[in-house]
LUMTIVO-512334 format. One line per 8 residues: number of its first residue (from 1); their letters; for each residue x, y, z of C-alpha. Coordinates in steps of 0.001 Angstrom, whole numbers, plus 524288, in hexadecimal, padded with zeros to 5 digits. Each point is the difference from the previous one (the first is absolute). Example, Ala and Ser with C-alpha at 12.3 -4.5 7.8 and 13.67 -1.06 7.14 Angstrom:
REM LUMTIVO-512334
1) as) 8300C,7EE6C,81E78; 8055A,80D70,7FD6C
This chain:
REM LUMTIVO-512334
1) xxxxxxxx) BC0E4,72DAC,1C9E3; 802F3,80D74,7F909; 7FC25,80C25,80268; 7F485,805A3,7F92D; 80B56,80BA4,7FDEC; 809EA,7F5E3,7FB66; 7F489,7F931,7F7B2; 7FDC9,80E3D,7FA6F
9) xxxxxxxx) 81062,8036C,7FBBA; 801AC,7F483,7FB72; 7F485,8011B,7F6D3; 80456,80D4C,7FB32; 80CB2,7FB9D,7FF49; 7FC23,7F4BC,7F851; 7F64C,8090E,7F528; 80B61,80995,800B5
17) xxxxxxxx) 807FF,7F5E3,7FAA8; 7F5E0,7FB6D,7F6D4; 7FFBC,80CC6,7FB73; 80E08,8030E,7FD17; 802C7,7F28A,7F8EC; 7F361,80279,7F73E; 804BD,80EB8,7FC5B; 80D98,7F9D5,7FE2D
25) xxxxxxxx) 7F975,7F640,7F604; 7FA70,80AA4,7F7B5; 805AE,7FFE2,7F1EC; 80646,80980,7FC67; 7FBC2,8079A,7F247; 80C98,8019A,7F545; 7FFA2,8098B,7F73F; 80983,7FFB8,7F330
33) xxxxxxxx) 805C7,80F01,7FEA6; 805BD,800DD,7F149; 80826,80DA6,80075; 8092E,805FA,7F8F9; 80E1F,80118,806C3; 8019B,80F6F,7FFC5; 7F2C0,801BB,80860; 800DF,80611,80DE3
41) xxxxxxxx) 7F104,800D4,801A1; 7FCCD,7F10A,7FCFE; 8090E,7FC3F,80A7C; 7F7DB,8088B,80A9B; 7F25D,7FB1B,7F93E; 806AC,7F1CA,802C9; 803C2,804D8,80F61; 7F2D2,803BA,8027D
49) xxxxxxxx) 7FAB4,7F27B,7F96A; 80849,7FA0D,809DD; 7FC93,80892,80BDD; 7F2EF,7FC8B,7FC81; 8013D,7F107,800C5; 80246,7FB27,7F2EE; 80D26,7F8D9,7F9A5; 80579,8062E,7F5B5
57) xxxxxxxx) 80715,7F840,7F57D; 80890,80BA7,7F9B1; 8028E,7FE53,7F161; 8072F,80993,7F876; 7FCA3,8025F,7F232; 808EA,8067E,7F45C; 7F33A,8026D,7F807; 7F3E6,80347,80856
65) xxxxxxxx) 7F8BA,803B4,7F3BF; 80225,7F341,7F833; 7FB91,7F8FC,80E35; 7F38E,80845,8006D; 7FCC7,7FB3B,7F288; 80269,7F3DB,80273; 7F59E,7FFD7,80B47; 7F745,80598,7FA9A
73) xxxxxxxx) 7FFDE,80D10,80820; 7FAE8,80A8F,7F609; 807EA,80F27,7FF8B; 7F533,806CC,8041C; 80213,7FA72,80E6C; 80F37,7FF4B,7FEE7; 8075E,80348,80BBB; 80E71,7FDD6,80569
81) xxxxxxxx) 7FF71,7F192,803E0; 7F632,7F371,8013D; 7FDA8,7F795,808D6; 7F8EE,7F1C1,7FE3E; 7F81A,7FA79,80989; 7F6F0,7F476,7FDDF; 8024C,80164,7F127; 7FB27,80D4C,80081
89) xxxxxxxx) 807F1,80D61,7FE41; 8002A,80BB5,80896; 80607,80B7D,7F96A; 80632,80934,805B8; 800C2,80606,80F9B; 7F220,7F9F7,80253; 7FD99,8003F,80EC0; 7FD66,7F457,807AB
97) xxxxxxxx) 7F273,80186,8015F; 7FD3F,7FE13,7F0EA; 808F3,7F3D7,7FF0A; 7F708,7FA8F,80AC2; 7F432,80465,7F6EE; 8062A,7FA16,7F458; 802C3,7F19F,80774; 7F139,8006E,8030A
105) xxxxxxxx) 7F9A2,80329,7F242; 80076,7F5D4,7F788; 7FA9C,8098F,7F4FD; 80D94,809F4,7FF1F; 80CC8,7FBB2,7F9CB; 8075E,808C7,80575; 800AA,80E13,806ED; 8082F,80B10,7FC9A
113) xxxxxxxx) 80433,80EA1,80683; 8034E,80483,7F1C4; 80AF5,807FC,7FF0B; 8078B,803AC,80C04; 7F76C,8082A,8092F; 8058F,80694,80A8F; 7FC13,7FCA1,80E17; 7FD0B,7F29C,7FC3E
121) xxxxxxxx) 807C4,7F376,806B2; 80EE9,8025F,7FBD0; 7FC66,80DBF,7F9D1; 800B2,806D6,80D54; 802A3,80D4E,7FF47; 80005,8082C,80E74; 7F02A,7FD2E,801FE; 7FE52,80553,7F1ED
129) xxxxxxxx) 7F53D,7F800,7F7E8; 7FB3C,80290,7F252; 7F1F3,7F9D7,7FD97; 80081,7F29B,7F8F1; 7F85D,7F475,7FD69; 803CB,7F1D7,7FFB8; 7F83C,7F9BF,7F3D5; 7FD6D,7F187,7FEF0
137) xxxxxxxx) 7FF1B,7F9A8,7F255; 7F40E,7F616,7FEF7; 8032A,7F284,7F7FC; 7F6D2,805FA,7F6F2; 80CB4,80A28,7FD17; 7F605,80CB8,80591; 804B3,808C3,80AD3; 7F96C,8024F,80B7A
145) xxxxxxxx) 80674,80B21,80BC4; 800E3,7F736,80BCD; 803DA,80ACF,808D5; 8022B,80EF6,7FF99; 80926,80799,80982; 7FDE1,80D4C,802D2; 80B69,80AF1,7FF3D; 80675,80335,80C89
């Protein structure tokens, strides 16, 4: 007869395992980056993607502007690069946090960080940050600011 201490490891032992095999399980999320070739800042926007737990598929582009067209992602929220995820864009170095927002809301298209603020993921500059806000486009084609970052 075991132990009521034995009983007791190997039941940890056993959720522990449990545990690991259902973490191990857990899809991972792809996101398509389309960039052009030249760009320094896309390639840190993808690191932190990665560091972050998604896969990035990278895809370089020759004519960002004719691929923005094409999907339907309008100038006013134009940034350096796009990434697709689920069918929907993000635009730009959105952070993390609003790609989880965007996965969630069935109601936004896509998000962007338009432009290329500073202090934002793959914009680092030495702890500097200029204010910004990451917009997300309704599949009506309205904007609505999804999150605002304060200067630093």
């Amino acid at each position: 007869m075991l132990s009521i201490m034995t009983q007791t490891r190997q039941c940890a032992g056993a959720a522990l395992f449990g545990l690991s095999l259902s973490v191990a399980a857990a899809p991972v999320t792809v996101i398509d980056v389309f960039r052009d070739p030249n760009c320094g800042c896309c390639t840190k926007w993808i690191s932190y993607l990665e560091k972050n737990g998604y896969q990035v598929k990278d895809h370089l582009e020759s004519d960002m502007h004719a691929f923005k067209q094409a999907h339907g992602i309008p100038e006013r929220l134009s940034s350096c690069h796009t990434g697709i995820i689920a069918g929907k864009f993000i635009e730009g170095h959105v952070p993390v946090e609003q790609i989880i927002v965007l996965e969630q809301r069935d109601d936004l298209r896509g998000v962007a960080a338009p432009g290329m603020p500073t202090g934002s993921p793959g914009m680092e500059r030495g702890g500097v940050r200029e204010a910004y806000q990451i917009i997300g486009m309704t599949r009506k084609g309205g904007d609505e600011v999804v999150a605002s970052y304060k200067a630093q």
